[in-house]
MARGUZA-643395 format. One record per residue (C-alpha): x, y, z; residue in three letters. Coordinates in nm, 4 decimals, decimal comma. Example, Ala and Ser with C-alpha at 12.3 -4.5 7.8 and 13.67 -1.06 7.14 Angstrom:
BEGIN
       px       py       pz type
   1,2300  -0,4500   0,7800  Ala
   1,3670  -0,1060   0,7140  Ser
END
This chain:
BEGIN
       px       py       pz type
   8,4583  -0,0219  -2,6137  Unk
   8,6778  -0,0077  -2,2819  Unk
   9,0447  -0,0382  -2,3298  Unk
   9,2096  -0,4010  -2,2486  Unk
   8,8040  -0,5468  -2,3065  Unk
   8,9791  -0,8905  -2,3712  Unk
   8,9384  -0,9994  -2,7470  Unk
   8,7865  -0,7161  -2,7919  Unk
   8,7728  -0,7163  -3,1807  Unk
   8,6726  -1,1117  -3,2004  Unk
   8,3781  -1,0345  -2,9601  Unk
   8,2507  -0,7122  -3,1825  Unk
   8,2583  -0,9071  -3,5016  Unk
   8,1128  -1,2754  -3,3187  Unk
   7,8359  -1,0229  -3,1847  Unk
   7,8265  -0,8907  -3,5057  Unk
   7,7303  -1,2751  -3,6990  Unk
   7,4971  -1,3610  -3,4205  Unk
   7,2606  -1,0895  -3,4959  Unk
   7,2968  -1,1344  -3,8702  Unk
   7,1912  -1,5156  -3,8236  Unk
   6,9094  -1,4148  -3,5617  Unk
   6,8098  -1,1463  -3,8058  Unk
   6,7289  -1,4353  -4,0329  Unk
   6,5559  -1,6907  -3,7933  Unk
   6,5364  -1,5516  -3,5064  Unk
   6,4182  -1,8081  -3,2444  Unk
   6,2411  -2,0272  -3,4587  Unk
   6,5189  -2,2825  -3,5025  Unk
   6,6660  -2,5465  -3,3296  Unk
   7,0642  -2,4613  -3,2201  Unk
   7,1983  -2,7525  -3,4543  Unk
   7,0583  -2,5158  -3,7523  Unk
   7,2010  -2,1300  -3,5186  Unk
   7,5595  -2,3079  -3,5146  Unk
   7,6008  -2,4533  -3,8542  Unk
   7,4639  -2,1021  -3,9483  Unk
   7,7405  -1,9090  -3,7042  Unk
   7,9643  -2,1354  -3,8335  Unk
   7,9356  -2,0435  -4,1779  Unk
   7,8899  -1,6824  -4,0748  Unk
   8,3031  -1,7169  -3,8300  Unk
   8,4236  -1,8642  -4,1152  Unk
   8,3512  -1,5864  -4,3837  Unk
   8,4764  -1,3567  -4,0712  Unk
   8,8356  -1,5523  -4,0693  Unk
   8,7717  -1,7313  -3,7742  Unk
   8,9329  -2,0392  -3,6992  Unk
   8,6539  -2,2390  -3,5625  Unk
   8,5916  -2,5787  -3,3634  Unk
   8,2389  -2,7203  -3,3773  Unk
   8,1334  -2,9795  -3,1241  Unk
   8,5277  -2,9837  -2,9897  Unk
   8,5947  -3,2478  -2,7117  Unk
   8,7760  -3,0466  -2,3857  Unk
   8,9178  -3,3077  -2,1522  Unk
   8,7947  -3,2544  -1,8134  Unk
   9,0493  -3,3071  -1,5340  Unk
   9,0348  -3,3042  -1,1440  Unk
   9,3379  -3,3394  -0,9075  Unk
   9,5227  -3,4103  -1,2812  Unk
   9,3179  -3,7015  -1,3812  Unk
   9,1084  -3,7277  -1,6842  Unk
   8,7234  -3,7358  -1,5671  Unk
   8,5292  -3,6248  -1,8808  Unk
   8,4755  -3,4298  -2,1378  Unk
   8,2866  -3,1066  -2,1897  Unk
   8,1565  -3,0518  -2,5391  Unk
   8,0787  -2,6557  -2,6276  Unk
   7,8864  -2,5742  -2,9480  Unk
   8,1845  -2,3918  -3,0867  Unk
   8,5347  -2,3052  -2,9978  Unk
   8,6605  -1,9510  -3,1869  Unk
   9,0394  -1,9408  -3,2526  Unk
   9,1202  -2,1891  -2,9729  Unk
   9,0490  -1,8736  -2,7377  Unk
   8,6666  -1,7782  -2,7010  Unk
   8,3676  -2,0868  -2,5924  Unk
   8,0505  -2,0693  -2,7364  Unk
   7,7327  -2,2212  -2,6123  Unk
   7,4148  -2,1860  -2,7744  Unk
   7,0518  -2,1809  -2,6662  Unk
   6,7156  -2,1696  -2,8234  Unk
   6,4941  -2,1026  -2,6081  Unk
   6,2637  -1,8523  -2,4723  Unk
   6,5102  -1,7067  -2,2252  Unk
   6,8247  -1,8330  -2,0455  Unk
   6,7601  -1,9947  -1,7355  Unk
   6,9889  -1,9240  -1,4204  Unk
   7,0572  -2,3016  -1,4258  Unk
   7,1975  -2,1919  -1,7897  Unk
   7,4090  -1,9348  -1,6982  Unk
   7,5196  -2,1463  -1,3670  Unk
   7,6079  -2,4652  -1,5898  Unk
   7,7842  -2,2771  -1,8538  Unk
   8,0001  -2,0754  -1,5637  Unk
   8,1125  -2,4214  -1,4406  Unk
   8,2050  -2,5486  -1,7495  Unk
   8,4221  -2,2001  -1,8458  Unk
   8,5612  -2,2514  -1,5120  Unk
   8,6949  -2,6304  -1,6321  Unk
   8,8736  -2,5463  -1,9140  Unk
   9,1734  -2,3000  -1,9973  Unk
   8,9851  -2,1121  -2,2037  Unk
   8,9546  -1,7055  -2,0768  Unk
   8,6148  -1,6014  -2,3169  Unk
   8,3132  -1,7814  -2,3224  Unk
   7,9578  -1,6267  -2,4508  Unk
   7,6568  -1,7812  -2,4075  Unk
   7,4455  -1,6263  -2,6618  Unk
   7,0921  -1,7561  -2,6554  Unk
   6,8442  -1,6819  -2,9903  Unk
   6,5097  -1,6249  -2,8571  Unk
   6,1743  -1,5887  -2,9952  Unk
   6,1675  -1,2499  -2,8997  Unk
   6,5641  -1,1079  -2,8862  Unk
   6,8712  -1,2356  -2,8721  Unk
   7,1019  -1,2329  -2,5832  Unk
   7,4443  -1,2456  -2,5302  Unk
   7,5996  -1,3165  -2,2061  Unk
   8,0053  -1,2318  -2,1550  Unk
   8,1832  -1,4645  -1,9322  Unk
   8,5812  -1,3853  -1,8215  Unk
   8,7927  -1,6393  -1,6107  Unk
   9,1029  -1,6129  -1,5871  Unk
   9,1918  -1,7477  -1,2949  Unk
   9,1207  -2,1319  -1,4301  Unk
   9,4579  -2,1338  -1,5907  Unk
   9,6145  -2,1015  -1,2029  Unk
   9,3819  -2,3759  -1,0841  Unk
   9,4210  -2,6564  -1,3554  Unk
   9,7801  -2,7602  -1,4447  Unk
   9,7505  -3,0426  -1,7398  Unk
   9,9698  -3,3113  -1,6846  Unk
  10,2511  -3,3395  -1,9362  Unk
  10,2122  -3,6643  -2,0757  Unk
END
């Protein structure tokens, strides 16, 4: 792997889990059954891990929802999970905006279809310069 690939290790061993549990079920489940198998399979890794965590959603420093991702690793990496015969650029569009809402740097939308799974690697930085918190 490159040098400076940002959590580098966490991604090898998430990838790692996600092709044990789509090993075992490949895309014949629904994503409830994928996560509460990943979860059992970040957990045995070490990880740290939020299922179902509530992110408040802010804009111009207000509260104005909350995003919900299938799992949060470590309070650093998003997860979002799809069953489903492939992911749709709607998908991949929808799960960029929501990376882009939060301070989170990682997110991988990993999608366990019928046929292979797929893993797609999302980086932004540059959300932590456009969405100060307020303090209170």
């Amino acid at each position: 792997m490159a040098e400076g690939f940002l959590y580098q290790d966490e991604t090898y061993k998430i990838r790692g889990a996600c092709f044990r549990v789509w090993k075992e079920f490949g895309g014949a489940f629904k994503e409830s059954v994928i996560e509460r198998s990943l979860v059992i399979e970040f957990q045995e890794l070490g990880f740290n891990i939020d299922s179902q965590k509530k992110i408040p959603l802010y804009y111009k420093q207000k509260h104005v929802g909350t995003y919900i991702p299938d799992i949060v690793i470590d309070d650093k990496i998003l997860i979002e999970l799809k069953s489903k015969p492939f992911i749709t650029r709607e998908d991949q569009r929808q799960f960029w905006l929501y990376l882009k809402a939060t301070d989170y740097k990682l997110g991988l939308l990993i999608n366990f279809g019928p046929d292979k799974l797929t893993i797609n690697r999302r980086i932004y930085d540059q959300a932590r310069l456009k969405h100060p918190r307020p303090s209170a």
